[in-house]
C-alpha positions in Angstrom: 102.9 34.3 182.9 106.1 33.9 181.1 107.7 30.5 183.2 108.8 27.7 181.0 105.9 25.7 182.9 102.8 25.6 181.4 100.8 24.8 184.5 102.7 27.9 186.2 101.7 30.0 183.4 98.0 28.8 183.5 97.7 29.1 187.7 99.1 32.9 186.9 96.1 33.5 184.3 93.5 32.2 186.5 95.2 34.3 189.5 95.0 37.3 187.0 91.7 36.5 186.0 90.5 36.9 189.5 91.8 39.6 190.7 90.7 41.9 187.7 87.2 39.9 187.7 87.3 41.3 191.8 89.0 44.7 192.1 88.5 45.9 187.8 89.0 49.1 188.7 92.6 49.1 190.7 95.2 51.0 189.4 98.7 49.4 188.4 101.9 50.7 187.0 102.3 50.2 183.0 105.6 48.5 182.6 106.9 50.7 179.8 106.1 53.8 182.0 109.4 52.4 184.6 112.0 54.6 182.7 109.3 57.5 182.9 109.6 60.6 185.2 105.9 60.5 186.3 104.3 56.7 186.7 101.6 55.9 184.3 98.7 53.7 185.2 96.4 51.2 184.1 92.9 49.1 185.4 93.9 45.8 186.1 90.8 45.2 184.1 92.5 46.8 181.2 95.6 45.3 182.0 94.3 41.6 182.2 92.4 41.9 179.5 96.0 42.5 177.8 97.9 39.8 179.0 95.2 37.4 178.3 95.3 38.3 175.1 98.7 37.4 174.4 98.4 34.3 176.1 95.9 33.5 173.4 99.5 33.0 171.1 101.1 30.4 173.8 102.9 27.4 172.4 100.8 25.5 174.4 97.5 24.0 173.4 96.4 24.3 177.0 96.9 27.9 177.9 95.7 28.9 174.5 92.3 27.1 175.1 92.5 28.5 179.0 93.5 32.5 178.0 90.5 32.1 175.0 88.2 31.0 177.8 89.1 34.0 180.2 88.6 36.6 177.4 85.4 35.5 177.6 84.7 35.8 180.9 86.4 39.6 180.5 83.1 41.9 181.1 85.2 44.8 182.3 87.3 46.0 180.2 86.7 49.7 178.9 85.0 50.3 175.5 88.1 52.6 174.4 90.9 49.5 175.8 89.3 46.7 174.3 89.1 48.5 170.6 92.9 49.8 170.7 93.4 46.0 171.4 91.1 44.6 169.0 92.6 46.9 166.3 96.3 45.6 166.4 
């Protein structure tokens, strides 16, 4: 999601699209929960849902218009995710 190649990043959001679209409720590992003594989890739902979202500020007209077309597509994120999101 972060290569210097647009169509890399916009492959990766369709592959992360997909995955949370097909398994919402999988668990991953937060990445600020690394340095913590017990792992903290998230839905890939949740987590997609996330990531999308910042892709919504690429410099790139093309995965801004992709990542605002997957949010929309987003049906399961939980109630209480999608608000703490919504809110910052």
């Amino acid at each position: 999601l972060s290569d210097s190649d647009e169509r890399v990043r916009m492959t990766a959001l369709e592959v992360v699209s997909r995955l949370s679209r097909a398994h919402p409720d999988f668990e991953v590992p937060l990445l600020e929960s690394r340095s913590l003594v017990k792992e903290q989890t998230i839905r890939i739902a949740d987590d997609a849902f996330a990531r999308v979202c910042n892709a919504v500020n690429d410099l790139s007209v093309q995965v801004r218009a992709l990542a605002a077309r997957l949010l929309g597509d987003m049906s399961d994120v939980s109630e209480v995710f999608l608000e703490q999101t919504l809110d910052k």
